[in-house]
C-alpha positions in Angstrom: 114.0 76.4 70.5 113.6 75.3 74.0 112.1 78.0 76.1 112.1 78.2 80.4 109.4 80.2 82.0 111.0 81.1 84.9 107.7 82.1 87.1 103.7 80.6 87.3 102.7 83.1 84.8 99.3 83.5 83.0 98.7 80.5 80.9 97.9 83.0 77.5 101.4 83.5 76.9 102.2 79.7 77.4 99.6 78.3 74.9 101.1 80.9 72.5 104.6 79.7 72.4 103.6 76.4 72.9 101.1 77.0 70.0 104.3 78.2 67.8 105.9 75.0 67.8 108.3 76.2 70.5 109.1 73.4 73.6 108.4 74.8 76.7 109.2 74.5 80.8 107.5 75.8 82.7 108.1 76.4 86.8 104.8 75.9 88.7 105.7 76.2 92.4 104.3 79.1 94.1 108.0 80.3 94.9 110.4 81.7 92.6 113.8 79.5 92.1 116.4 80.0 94.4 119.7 81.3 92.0 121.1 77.5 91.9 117.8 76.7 90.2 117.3 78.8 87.7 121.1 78.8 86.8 121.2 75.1 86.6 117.3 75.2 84.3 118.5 77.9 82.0 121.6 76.2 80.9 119.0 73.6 79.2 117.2 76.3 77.4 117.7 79.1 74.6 115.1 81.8 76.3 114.4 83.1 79.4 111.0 84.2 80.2 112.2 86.2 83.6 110.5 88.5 86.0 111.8 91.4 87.9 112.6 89.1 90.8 115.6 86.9 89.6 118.7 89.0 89.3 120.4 88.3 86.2 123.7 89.7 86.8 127.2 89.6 85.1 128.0 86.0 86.5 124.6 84.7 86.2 124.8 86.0 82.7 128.2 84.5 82.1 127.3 81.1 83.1 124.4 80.8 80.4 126.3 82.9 78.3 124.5 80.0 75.5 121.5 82.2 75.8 119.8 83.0 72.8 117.0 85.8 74.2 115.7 87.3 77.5 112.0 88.2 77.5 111.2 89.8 80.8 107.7 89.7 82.2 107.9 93.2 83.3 108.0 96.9 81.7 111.4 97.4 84.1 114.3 96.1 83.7 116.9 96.6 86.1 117.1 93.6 87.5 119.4 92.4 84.3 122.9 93.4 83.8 121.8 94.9 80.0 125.1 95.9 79.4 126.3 92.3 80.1 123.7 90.7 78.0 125.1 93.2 74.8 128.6 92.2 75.1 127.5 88.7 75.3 124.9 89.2 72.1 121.9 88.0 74.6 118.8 90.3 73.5 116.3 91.5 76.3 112.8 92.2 75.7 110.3 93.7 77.9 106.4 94.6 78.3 106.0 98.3 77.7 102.1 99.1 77.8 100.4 96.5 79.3 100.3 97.9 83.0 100.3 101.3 82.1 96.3 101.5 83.5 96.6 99.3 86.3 99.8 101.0 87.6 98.1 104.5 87.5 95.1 103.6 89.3 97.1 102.5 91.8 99.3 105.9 92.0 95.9 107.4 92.2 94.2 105.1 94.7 97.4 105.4 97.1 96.9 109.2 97.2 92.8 109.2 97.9 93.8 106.8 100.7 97.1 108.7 102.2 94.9 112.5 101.9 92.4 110.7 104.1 94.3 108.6 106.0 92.3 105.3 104.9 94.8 102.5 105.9 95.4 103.7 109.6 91.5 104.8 110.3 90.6 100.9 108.9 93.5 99.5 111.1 91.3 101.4 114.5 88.0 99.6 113.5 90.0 96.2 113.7 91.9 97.2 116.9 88.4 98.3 118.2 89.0 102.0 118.3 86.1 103.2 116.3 85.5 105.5 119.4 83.3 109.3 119.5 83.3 111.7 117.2 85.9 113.8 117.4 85.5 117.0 115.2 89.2 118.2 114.9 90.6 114.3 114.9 92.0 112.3 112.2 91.8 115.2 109.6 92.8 114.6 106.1 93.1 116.9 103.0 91.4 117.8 100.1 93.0 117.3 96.7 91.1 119.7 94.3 92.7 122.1 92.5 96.3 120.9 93.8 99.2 121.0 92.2 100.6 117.2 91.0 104.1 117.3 90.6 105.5 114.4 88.3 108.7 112.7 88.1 108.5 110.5 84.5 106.1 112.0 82.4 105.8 109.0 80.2 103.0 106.5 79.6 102.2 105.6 83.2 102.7 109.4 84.5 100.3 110.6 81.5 97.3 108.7 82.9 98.1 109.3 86.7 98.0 113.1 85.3 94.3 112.3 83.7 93.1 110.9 86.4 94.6 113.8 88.7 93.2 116.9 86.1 90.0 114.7 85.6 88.9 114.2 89.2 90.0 117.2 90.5 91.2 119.8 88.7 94.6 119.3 89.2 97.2 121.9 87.9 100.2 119.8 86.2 104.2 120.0 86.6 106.7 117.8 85.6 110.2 116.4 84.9 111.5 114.4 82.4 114.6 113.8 80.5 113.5 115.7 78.2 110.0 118.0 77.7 107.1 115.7 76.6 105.3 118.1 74.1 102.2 115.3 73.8 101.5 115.9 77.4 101.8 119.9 78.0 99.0 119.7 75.0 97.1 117.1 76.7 97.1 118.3 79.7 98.6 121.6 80.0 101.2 120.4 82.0 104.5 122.8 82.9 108.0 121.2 82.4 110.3 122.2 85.2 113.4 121.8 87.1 113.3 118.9 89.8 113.9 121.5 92.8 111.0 123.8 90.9 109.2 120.2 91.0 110.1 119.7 94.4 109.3 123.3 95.4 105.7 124.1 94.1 103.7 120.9 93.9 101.4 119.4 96.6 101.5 116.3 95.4 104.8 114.3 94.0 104.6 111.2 92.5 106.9 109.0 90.5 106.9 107.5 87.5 110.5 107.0 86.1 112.8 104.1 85.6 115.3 103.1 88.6 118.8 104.2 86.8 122.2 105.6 88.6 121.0 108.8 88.1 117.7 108.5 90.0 118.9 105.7 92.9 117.6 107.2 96.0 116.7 110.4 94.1 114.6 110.9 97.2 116.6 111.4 100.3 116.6 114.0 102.7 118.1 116.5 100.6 114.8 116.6 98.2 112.2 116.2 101.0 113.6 119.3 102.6 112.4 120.9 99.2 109.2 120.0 99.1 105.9 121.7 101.2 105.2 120.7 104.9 101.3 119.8 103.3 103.2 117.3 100.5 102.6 114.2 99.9 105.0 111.7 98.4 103.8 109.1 96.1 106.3 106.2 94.5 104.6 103.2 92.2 108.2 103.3 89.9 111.0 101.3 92.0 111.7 101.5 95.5 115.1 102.2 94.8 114.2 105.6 93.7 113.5 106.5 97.6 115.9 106.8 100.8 113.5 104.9 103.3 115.1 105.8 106.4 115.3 109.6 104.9 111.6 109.2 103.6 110.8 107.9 107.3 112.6 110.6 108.8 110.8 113.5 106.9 107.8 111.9 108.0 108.1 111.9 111.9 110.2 115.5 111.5 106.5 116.4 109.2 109.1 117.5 106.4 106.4 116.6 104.2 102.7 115.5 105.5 102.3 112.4 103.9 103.7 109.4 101.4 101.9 106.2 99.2 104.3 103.6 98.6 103.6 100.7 95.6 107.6 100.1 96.5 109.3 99.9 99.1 113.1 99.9 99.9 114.3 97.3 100.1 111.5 94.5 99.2 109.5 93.2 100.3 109.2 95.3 103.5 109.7 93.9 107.3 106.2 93.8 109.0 107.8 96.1 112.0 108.4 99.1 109.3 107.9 102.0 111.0 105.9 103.6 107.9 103.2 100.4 108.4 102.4 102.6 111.7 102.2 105.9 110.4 98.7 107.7 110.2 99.7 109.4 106.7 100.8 106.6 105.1 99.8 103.9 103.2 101.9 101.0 101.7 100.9 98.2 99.3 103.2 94.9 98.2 104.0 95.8 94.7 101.0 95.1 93.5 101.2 97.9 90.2 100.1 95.3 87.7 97.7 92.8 89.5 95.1 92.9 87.5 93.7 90.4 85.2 93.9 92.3 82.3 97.3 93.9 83.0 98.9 90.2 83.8 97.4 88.9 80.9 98.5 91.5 78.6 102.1 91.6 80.3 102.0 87.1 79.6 101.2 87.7 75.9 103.4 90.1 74.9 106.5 88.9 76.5 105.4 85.9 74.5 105.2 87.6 71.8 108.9 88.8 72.0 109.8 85.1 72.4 107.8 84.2 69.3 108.6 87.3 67.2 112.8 86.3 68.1 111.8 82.8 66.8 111.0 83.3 63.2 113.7 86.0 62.9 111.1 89.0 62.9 112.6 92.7 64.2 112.1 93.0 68.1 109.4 95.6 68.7 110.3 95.7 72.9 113.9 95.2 72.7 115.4 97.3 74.9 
Protein backbone atom coordinates (compact mmCIF):
# COMPACT_ATOMS: atom_id res chain seq x y z
CA UNK A 1 0.00 0.00 0.00
CA UNK A 2 1.16 3.39 -0.90
CA UNK A 3 0.85 5.82 1.91
CA UNK A 4 1.05 10.07 1.69
CA UNK A 5 1.97 11.91 4.74
CA UNK A 6 0.33 14.94 4.15
CA UNK A 7 2.50 17.17 6.81
CA UNK A 8 6.52 17.20 8.17
CA UNK A 9 5.50 15.08 10.98
CA UNK A 10 7.79 13.31 13.62
CA UNK A 11 9.99 10.86 11.85
CA UNK A 12 8.77 7.83 14.65
CA UNK A 13 5.71 7.26 12.88
CA UNK A 14 7.54 7.32 9.37
CA UNK A 15 10.20 4.70 10.21
CA UNK A 16 7.27 2.57 11.45
CA UNK A 17 5.33 2.38 8.33
CA UNK A 18 8.24 2.40 6.39
CA UNK A 19 9.48 -0.30 8.68
CA UNK A 20 6.19 -2.40 7.81
CA UNK A 21 6.91 -2.75 4.35
CA UNK A 22 4.48 0.09 3.51
CA UNK A 23 5.82 2.77 0.52
CA UNK A 24 5.71 6.02 1.76
CA UNK A 25 5.64 10.07 0.67
CA UNK A 26 6.25 12.06 2.58
CA UNK A 27 5.70 16.22 2.25
CA UNK A 28 8.71 18.06 3.70
CA UNK A 29 8.06 21.74 3.04
CA UNK A 30 7.54 23.78 5.99
CA UNK A 31 3.94 24.72 4.48
CA UNK A 32 1.03 22.61 4.25
CA UNK A 33 -0.20 21.85 0.47
CA UNK A 34 -2.41 24.17 -1.01
CA UNK A 35 -5.96 22.00 -1.81
CA UNK A 36 -4.66 21.35 -5.66
CA UNK A 37 -1.72 19.63 -4.06
CA UNK A 38 -2.89 17.44 -1.86
CA UNK A 39 -5.89 16.50 -4.18
CA UNK A 40 -3.58 15.80 -7.09
CA UNK A 41 -0.85 13.59 -4.30
CA UNK A 42 -3.62 11.60 -2.78
CA UNK A 43 -5.00 10.32 -5.91
CA UNK A 44 -1.52 8.37 -6.08
CA UNK A 45 -1.97 6.87 -2.76
CA UNK A 46 -4.31 4.42 -0.66
CA UNK A 47 -3.84 6.44 2.88
CA UNK A 48 -3.92 9.66 4.08
CA UNK A 49 -1.91 10.56 7.01
CA UNK A 50 -3.82 14.24 7.46
CA UNK A 51 -3.81 16.93 10.07
CA UNK A 52 -6.49 19.14 11.32
CA UNK A 53 -5.48 21.73 8.79
CA UNK A 54 -6.46 20.21 5.30
CA UNK A 55 -10.24 20.21 4.89
CA UNK A 56 -11.33 17.06 3.61
CA UNK A 57 -14.74 17.74 2.55
CA UNK A 58 -17.48 16.10 0.38
CA UNK A 59 -15.75 17.04 -3.03
CA UNK A 60 -12.37 16.63 -1.80
CA UNK A 61 -13.56 13.27 -0.66
CA UNK A 62 -15.31 12.52 -3.86
CA UNK A 63 -12.33 13.08 -5.97
CA UNK A 64 -10.16 10.37 -4.10
CA UNK A 65 -13.09 8.52 -3.50
CA UNK A 66 -10.11 5.40 -4.33
CA UNK A 67 -9.06 5.96 -0.79
CA UNK A 68 -8.51 3.12 1.14
CA UNK A 69 -7.97 4.85 4.99
CA UNK A 70 -7.73 8.24 6.64
CA UNK A 71 -5.44 8.36 9.71
CA UNK A 72 -5.58 11.85 11.14
CA UNK A 73 -2.66 13.24 13.09
CA UNK A 74 -4.96 14.81 15.63
CA UNK A 75 -7.44 13.63 18.51
CA UNK A 76 -10.31 16.02 16.52
CA UNK A 77 -11.67 15.50 13.73
CA UNK A 78 -13.82 17.89 12.23
CA UNK A 79 -12.01 18.93 9.63
CA UNK A 80 -13.24 15.67 7.54
CA UNK A 81 -16.64 15.29 6.24
CA UNK A 82 -16.96 11.65 8.37
CA UNK A 83 -20.20 11.21 7.14
CA UNK A 84 -18.92 11.38 3.54
CA UNK A 85 -16.04 9.14 4.14
CA UNK A 86 -18.88 6.31 5.45
CA UNK A 87 -20.92 6.45 2.48
CA UNK A 88 -17.87 6.23 0.47
CA UNK A 89 -16.36 3.14 2.79
CA UNK A 90 -13.12 5.50 3.54
CA UNK A 91 -12.33 4.65 7.36
CA UNK A 92 -10.95 7.59 9.62
CA UNK A 93 -8.68 7.07 12.40
CA UNK A 94 -7.46 9.44 14.95
CA UNK A 95 -5.03 9.98 18.03
CA UNK A 96 -7.15 9.79 21.23
CA UNK A 97 -4.56 10.08 24.32
CA UNK A 98 -1.57 11.18 23.23
CA UNK A 99 -2.05 15.05 23.98
CA UNK A 100 -4.27 14.58 26.71
CA UNK A 101 -1.23 16.03 29.28
CA UNK A 102 0.19 18.47 27.18
CA UNK A 103 -3.26 20.04 26.24
CA UNK A 104 -4.12 20.32 30.05
CA UNK A 105 -1.13 22.02 31.07
CA UNK A 106 -1.79 24.34 28.73
CA UNK A 107 -5.71 24.91 29.96
CA UNK A 108 -3.89 25.37 33.24
CA UNK A 109 -1.01 27.54 32.28
CA UNK A 110 -3.49 29.94 30.29
CA UNK A 111 -5.49 30.46 33.48
CA UNK A 112 -2.27 31.20 36.00
CA UNK A 113 -1.30 33.74 33.26
CA UNK A 114 -4.94 35.45 32.49
CA UNK A 115 -5.68 35.60 36.83
CA UNK A 116 -2.45 37.54 36.81
CA UNK A 117 -2.46 39.19 33.90
CA UNK A 118 1.09 37.73 32.71
CA UNK A 119 0.94 38.40 28.90
CA UNK A 120 0.05 42.20 29.09
CA UNK A 121 2.43 43.00 32.30
CA UNK A 122 5.46 41.16 30.08
CA UNK A 123 4.28 43.21 26.95
CA UNK A 124 5.01 46.76 29.42
CA UNK A 125 8.66 45.57 30.23
CA UNK A 126 9.17 45.36 26.34
CA UNK A 127 7.33 48.62 25.61
CA UNK A 128 9.48 50.10 28.59
CA UNK A 129 6.74 50.64 30.97
CA UNK A 130 8.01 48.81 33.94
CA UNK A 131 7.31 52.16 35.81
CA UNK A 132 6.61 52.68 40.10
CA UNK A 133 4.93 50.68 42.16
CA UNK A 134 1.61 51.15 42.14
CA UNK A 135 -0.28 49.36 45.05
CA UNK A 136 -3.85 49.19 43.64
CA UNK A 137 -2.47 48.71 39.75
CA UNK A 138 -2.53 45.80 37.59
CA UNK A 139 -4.39 43.53 40.22
CA UNK A 140 -5.09 39.99 39.46
CA UNK A 141 -6.97 37.18 41.35
CA UNK A 142 -6.42 34.42 43.36
CA UNK A 143 -7.57 31.02 42.24
CA UNK A 144 -7.81 28.94 45.50
CA UNK A 145 -10.69 27.42 46.56
CA UNK A 146 -12.67 28.52 43.22
CA UNK A 147 -15.02 26.97 41.59
CA UNK A 148 -13.84 25.31 37.88
CA UNK A 149 -16.59 24.92 35.81
CA UNK A 150 -16.06 22.30 32.93
CA UNK A 151 -17.43 21.82 29.60
CA UNK A 152 -16.21 18.06 28.32
CA UNK A 153 -15.46 16.11 31.22
CA UNK A 154 -13.51 13.57 29.30
CA UNK A 155 -9.78 12.68 29.26
CA UNK A 156 -8.35 16.13 28.70
CA UNK A 157 -11.05 17.93 31.22
CA UNK A 158 -10.22 15.06 33.93
CA UNK A 159 -6.53 16.22 34.29
CA UNK A 160 -7.28 20.05 33.78
CA UNK A 161 -9.67 19.19 36.89
CA UNK A 162 -6.44 17.48 38.80
CA UNK A 163 -4.38 20.01 38.29
CA UNK A 164 -7.21 22.68 39.28
CA UNK A 165 -8.33 20.41 42.80
CA UNK A 166 -4.52 19.67 43.21
CA UNK A 167 -3.01 23.22 43.17
CA UNK A 168 -5.70 24.84 44.65
CA UNK A 169 -8.41 23.37 46.09
CA UNK A 170 -10.63 23.76 43.52
CA UNK A 171 -14.43 22.75 43.98
CA UNK A 172 -15.56 20.84 40.63
CA UNK A 173 -18.73 21.29 38.14
CA UNK A 174 -19.32 19.98 35.01
CA UNK A 175 -21.27 19.14 31.78
CA UNK A 176 -21.16 16.42 29.68
CA UNK A 177 -23.26 14.39 27.41
CA UNK A 178 -23.87 12.38 29.78
CA UNK A 179 -22.64 12.18 33.84
CA UNK A 180 -19.04 10.76 33.99
CA UNK A 181 -19.23 8.62 37.23
CA UNK A 182 -15.11 7.95 37.07
CA UNK A 183 -14.68 11.67 37.64
CA UNK A 184 -17.40 12.67 40.43
CA UNK A 185 -15.36 9.77 42.36
CA UNK A 186 -12.07 11.08 41.42
CA UNK A 187 -12.62 14.27 42.05
CA UNK A 188 -15.84 14.92 43.56
CA UNK A 189 -16.97 16.73 40.86
CA UNK A 190 -20.99 17.90 40.55
CA UNK A 191 -22.71 17.19 37.16
CA UNK A 192 -24.89 20.13 36.11
CA UNK A 193 -26.88 21.93 33.70
CA UNK A 194 -24.80 24.25 31.31
CA UNK A 195 -26.69 27.52 32.61
CA UNK A 196 -26.09 25.91 36.40
CA UNK A 197 -22.37 25.61 34.80
CA UNK A 198 -22.50 28.98 33.52
CA UNK A 199 -24.08 30.41 36.65
CA UNK A 200 -21.91 29.23 39.64
CA UNK A 201 -18.36 28.64 38.57
CA UNK A 202 -15.46 31.15 38.56
CA UNK A 203 -13.65 29.53 36.28
CA UNK A 204 -15.09 27.92 32.72
CA UNK A 205 -13.01 26.07 30.61
CA UNK A 206 -13.59 23.83 27.62
CA UNK A 207 -12.91 20.65 26.80
CA UNK A 208 -15.49 19.16 24.27
CA UNK A 209 -15.42 18.37 20.68
CA UNK A 210 -16.49 21.16 17.98
CA UNK A 211 -20.06 19.48 16.77
CA UNK A 212 -23.41 21.42 15.55
CA UNK A 213 -24.50 21.31 18.82
CA UNK A 214 -21.70 23.20 20.53
CA UNK A 215 -20.62 25.78 17.36
CA UNK A 216 -20.37 28.98 19.02
CA UNK A 217 -21.79 27.51 22.19
CA UNK A 218 -20.25 30.69 23.66
CA UNK A 219 -21.90 33.78 22.44
CA UNK A 220 -23.30 36.48 24.20
CA UNK A 221 -26.21 34.67 25.34
CA UNK A 222 -23.97 32.38 27.78
CA UNK A 223 -21.43 35.09 28.81
CA UNK A 224 -24.35 37.00 30.16
CA UNK A 225 -24.69 33.90 32.53
CA UNK A 226 -21.65 33.69 33.89
CA UNK A 227 -20.02 35.95 37.10
CA UNK A 228 -18.61 39.49 36.34
CA UNK A 229 -15.17 37.86 38.29
CA UNK A 230 -15.18 34.70 35.43
CA UNK A 231 -12.83 33.78 33.53
CA UNK A 232 -13.20 31.93 30.22
CA UNK A 233 -10.79 29.35 29.16
CA UNK A 234 -11.02 27.44 25.50
CA UNK A 235 -8.05 24.78 24.54
CA UNK A 236 -11.03 22.54 22.50
CA UNK A 237 -11.82 24.33 18.99
CA UNK A 238 -12.23 27.81 18.38
CA UNK A 239 -15.39 27.26 16.84
CA UNK A 240 -16.82 26.57 20.13
CA UNK A 241 -16.57 30.55 20.89
CA UNK A 242 -18.38 33.70 19.28
CA UNK A 243 -15.17 35.96 19.16
CA UNK A 244 -16.79 39.18 18.54
CA UNK A 245 -19.36 38.18 21.45
CA UNK A 246 -16.40 36.86 23.62
CA UNK A 247 -14.71 40.35 22.77
CA UNK A 248 -17.66 42.17 23.51
CA UNK A 249 -18.23 40.64 27.08
CA UNK A 250 -14.89 41.57 27.67
CA UNK A 251 -14.79 45.38 27.06
CA UNK A 252 -18.66 45.41 28.60
CA UNK A 253 -16.57 43.22 31.85
CA UNK A 254 -19.50 40.63 31.33
CA UNK A 255 -17.03 38.33 32.52
CA UNK A 256 -13.34 39.48 33.91
CA UNK A 257 -11.22 37.54 31.96
CA UNK A 258 -10.56 34.69 28.96
CA UNK A 259 -7.26 32.14 27.85
CA UNK A 260 -7.57 31.21 24.42
CA UNK A 261 -5.44 27.85 22.87
CA UNK A 262 -8.09 28.68 19.77
CA UNK A 263 -9.05 31.26 18.32
CA UNK A 264 -12.02 32.03 15.83
CA UNK A 265 -11.26 31.90 13.06
CA UNK A 266 -7.36 30.68 12.79
CA UNK A 267 -4.95 31.67 12.98
CA UNK A 268 -5.79 35.06 14.45
CA UNK A 269 -5.06 38.63 12.72
CA UNK A 270 -2.13 40.34 14.65
CA UNK A 271 -4.57 43.64 15.16
CA UNK A 272 -7.21 41.27 17.33
CA UNK A 273 -8.50 43.31 19.70
CA UNK A 274 -8.16 40.44 22.47
CA UNK A 275 -4.02 40.52 21.66
CA UNK A 276 -4.52 44.08 23.60
CA UNK A 277 -6.55 43.24 26.38
CA UNK A 278 -5.00 43.21 29.97
CA UNK A 279 -7.09 39.92 31.02
CA UNK A 280 -6.30 38.02 28.24
CA UNK A 281 -4.02 35.83 27.05
CA UNK A 282 -3.87 33.97 23.69
CA UNK A 283 -1.55 31.26 22.34
CA UNK A 284 -1.27 29.73 18.47
CA UNK A 285 -2.76 26.44 19.01
CA UNK A 286 -0.07 25.15 20.41
CA UNK A 287 -2.18 22.24 22.75
CA UNK A 288 0.12 19.40 21.69
CA UNK A 289 3.59 20.92 21.15
CA UNK A 290 5.44 18.93 23.10
CA UNK A 291 7.93 16.35 22.19
CA UNK A 292 6.42 13.72 23.84
CA UNK A 293 2.79 14.55 22.84
CA UNK A 294 3.90 14.90 18.90
CA UNK A 295 5.69 11.95 19.10
CA UNK A 296 2.99 9.95 20.68
CA UNK A 297 0.30 11.57 18.25
CA UNK A 298 3.24 10.36 14.98
CA UNK A 299 3.19 6.83 16.29
CA UNK A 300 -0.15 6.10 16.88
CA UNK A 301 -1.69 7.51 13.77
CA UNK A 302 0.92 5.21 12.34
CA UNK A 303 -0.23 2.65 14.09
CA UNK A 304 -3.77 3.01 12.64
CA UNK A 305 -2.11 2.93 9.14
CA UNK A 306 -0.26 -0.22 10.09
CA UNK A 307 -2.95 -1.88 12.11
CA UNK A 308 -5.51 -1.18 8.64
CA UNK A 309 -2.62 -2.86 6.71
CA UNK A 310 -2.58 -6.37 7.96
CA UNK A 311 -6.40 -6.36 8.26
CA UNK A 312 -6.30 -5.98 12.21
CA UNK A 313 -9.68 -4.31 13.96
CA UNK A 314 -9.18 -0.36 14.15
CA UNK A 315 -8.65 0.58 17.85
CA UNK A 316 -9.09 4.70 16.96
CA UNK A 317 -11.60 4.42 14.34
CA UNK A 318 -13.96 6.91 14.78
Amino acid sequence: MKVLVSLNFPSLGIEMLRKEGLEVTTWTEDLPMSKEQLIAATKKNDILLSASIYNLDADFLEQNKHLKLISQFAVGYNNIDVKKATELNIPVTNTPNAMTDATADIAFGLLLAVSRKMFHMHKKIINNEWGHFRPQANLGVELKGKTVGILGMGRIGIEFAKRCVGAYGMKVLYHNRKPNREAEKELNATYVSFDELLEKSDIVSVHCALTEATKEKFNSQAFSKMKPSSIFINTARGGIHNETDLIEALNNKTIWGAGLDVTNPEPMQADNLLLNMENVAVLPHIGSATVEARNEMSRLAAWNIIQFSRGETLTNQV
